[in-house]
DRENDO-1510 file (C-alpha; in Angstrom, 1 decimal, always signed):
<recs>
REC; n; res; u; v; w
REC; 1; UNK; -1.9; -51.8; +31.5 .
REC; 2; UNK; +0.1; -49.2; +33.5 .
REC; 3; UNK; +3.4; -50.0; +31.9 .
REC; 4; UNK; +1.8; -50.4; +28.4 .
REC; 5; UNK; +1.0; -46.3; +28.5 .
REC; 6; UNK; +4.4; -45.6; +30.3 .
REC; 7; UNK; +6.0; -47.2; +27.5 .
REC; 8; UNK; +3.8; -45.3; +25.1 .
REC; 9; UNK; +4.7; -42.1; +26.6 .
REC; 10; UNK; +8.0; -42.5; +26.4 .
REC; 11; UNK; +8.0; -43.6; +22.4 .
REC; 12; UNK; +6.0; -40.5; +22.0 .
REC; 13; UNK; +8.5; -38.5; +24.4 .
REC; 14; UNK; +11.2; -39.9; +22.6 .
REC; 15; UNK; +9.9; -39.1; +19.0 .
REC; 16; UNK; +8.9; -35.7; +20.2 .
REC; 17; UNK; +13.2; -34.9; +20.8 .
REC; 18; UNK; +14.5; -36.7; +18.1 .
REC; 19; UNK; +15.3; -34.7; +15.1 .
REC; 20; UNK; +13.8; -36.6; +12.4 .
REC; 21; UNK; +10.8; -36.7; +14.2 .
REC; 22; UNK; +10.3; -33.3; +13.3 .
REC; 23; UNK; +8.5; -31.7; +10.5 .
REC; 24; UNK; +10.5; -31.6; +7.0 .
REC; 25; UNK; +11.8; -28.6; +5.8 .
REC; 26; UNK; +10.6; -27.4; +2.7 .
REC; 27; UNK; +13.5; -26.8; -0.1 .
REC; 28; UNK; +13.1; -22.9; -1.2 .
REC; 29; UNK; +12.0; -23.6; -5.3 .
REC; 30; UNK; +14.6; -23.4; -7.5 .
REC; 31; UNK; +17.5; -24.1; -4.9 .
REC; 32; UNK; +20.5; -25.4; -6.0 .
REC; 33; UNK; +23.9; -26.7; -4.5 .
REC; 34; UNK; +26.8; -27.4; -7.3 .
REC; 35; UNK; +30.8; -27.3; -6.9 .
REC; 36; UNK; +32.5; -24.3; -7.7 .
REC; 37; UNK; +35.7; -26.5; -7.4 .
REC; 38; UNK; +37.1; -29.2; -8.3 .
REC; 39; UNK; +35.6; -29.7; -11.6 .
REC; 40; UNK; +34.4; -33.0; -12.9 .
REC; 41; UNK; +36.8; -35.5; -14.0 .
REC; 42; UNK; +40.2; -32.9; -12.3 .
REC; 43; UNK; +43.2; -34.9; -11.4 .
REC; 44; UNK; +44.3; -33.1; -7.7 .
REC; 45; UNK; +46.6; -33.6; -5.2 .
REC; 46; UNK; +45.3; -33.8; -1.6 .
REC; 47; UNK; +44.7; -32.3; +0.7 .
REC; 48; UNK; +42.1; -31.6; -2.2 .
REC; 49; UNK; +40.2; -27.6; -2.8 .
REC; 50; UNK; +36.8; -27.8; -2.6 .
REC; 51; UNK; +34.6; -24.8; -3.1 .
REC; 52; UNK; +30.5; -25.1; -3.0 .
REC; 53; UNK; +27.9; -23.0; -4.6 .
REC; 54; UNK; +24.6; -22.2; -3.5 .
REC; 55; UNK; +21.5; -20.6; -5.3 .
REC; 56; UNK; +18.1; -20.1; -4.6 .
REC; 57; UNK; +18.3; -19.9; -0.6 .
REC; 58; UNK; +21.4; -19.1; +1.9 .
REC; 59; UNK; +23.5; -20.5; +4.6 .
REC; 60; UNK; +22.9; -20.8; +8.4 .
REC; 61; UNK; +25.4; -22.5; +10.2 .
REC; 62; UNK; +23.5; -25.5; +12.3 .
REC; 63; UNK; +21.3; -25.2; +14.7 .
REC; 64; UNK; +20.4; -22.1; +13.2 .
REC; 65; UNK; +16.7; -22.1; +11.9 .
REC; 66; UNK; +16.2; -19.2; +9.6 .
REC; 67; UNK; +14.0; -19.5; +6.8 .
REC; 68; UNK; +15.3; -20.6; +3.3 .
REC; 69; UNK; +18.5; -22.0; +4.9 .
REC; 70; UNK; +20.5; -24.7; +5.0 .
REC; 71; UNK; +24.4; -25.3; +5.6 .
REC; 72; UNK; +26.8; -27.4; +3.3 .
REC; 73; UNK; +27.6; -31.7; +3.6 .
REC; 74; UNK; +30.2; -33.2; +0.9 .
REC; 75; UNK; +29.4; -36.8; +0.6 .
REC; 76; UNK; +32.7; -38.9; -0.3 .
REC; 77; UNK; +31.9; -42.3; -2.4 .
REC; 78; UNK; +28.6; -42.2; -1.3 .
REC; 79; UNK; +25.1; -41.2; -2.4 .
REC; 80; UNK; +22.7; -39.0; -1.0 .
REC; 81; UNK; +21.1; -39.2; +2.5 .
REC; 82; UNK; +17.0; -39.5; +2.0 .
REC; 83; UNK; +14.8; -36.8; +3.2 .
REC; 84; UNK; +14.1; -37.4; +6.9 .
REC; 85; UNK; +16.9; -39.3; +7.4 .
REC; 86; UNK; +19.8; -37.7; +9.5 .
REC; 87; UNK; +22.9; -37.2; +7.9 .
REC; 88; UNK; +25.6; -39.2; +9.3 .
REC; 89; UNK; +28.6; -36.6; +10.9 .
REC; 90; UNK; +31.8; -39.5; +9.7 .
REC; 91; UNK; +34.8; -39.7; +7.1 .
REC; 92; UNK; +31.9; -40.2; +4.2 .
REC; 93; UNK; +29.7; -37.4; +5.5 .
REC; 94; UNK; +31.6; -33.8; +6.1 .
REC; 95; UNK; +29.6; -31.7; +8.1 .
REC; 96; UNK; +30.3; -28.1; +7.8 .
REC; 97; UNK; +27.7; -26.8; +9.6 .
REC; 98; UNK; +29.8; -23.6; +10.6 .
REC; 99; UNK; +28.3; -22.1; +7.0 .
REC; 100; UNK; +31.7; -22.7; +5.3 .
REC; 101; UNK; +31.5; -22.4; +1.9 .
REC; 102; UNK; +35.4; -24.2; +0.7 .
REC; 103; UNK; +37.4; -26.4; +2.3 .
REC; 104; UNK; +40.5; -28.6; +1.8 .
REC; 105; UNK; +39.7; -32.5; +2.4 .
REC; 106; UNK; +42.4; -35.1; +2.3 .
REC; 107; UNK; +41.9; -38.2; +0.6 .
REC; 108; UNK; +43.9; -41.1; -0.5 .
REC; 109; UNK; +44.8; -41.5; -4.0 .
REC; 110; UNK; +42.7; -42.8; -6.9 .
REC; 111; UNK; +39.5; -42.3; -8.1 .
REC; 112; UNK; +36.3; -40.5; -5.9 .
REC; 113; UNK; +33.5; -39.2; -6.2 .
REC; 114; UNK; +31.9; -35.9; -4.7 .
REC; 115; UNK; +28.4; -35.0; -4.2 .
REC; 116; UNK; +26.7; -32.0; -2.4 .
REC; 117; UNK; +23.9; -32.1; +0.1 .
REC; 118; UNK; +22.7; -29.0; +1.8 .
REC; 119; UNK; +21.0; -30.4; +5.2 .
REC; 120; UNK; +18.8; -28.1; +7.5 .
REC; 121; UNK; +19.4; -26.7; +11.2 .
REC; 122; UNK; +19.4; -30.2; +12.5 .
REC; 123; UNK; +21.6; -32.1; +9.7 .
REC; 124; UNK; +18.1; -33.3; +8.1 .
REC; 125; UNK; +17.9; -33.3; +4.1 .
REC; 126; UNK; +15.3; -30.7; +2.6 .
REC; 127; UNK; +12.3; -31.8; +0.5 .
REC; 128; UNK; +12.7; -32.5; -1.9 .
REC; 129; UNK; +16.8; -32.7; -1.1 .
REC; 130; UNK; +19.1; -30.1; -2.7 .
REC; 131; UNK; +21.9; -32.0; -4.0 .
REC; 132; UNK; +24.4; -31.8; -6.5 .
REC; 133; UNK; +25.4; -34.1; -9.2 .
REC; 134; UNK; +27.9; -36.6; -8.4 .
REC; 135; UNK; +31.6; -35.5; -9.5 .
REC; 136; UNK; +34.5; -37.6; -10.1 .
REC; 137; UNK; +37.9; -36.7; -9.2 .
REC; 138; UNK; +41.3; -38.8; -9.6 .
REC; 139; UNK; +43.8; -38.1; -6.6 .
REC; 140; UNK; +47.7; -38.7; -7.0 .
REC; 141; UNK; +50.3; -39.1; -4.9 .
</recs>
């Protein structure tokens, strides 16, 4: 019985640190992330200019908890991350959690497609999520 609540304590200990674990963010209504740059269907060299728009809330670089704020996370061939998931920090998921708003990102050539997520202090989608629409891009040599 003694090790059955120790191991309950610790789940709940556990769950209590982990950032998914906490509450949801709200997204602000009416926020919206879209690119500024590259446009849909551009043919670019890399390393490749991408530029991000915001409306309807503001940037906070992470770990930053303002209210109605959120920083910038350009998904490469992938879709979005659900709401309450943690968005993965790897070559598919750029964090830029500094509050940048452009950037140049190298890619390989041929075709990719771009998205926009804006993530909270802790990397965790909004609710609902503020995401762009998917762009495609062609890259050559």
């Amino acid at each position: 019985m003694v090790n059955v609540v120790r191991v309950a304590v610790a789940a709940m200990l556990i769950a209590a640190v982990s950032p998914a674990a906490e509450a949801q963010i709200a997204a602000p209504p009416g926020a919206k992330v879209y690119f500024i740059e590259p446009a849909d269907g551009a043919t670019v060299k890399s390393p490749v200019k991408v530029k991000f728009g915001l409306s309807g809330m503001g940037i906070a670089p992470a770990l930053v908890d303002w209210p109605n704020t959120g920083h910038h996370h350009l998904l490469i061939d992938r879709d979005g991350i659900p709401p309450g998931s943690l968005i993965p920090n790897d070559a598919q998921s750029v964090h830029f959690g500094g509050g940048q708003t452009e950037a140049e990102v190298t890619l390989a050539p041929g075709k990719h497609t771009l998205m926009l997520q804006i993530g909270d202090h802790q990397h965790i989608p909004h609710l609902p999520s503020i995401e762009s629409p998917k762009i495609t891009i062609t890259v050559v040599p």
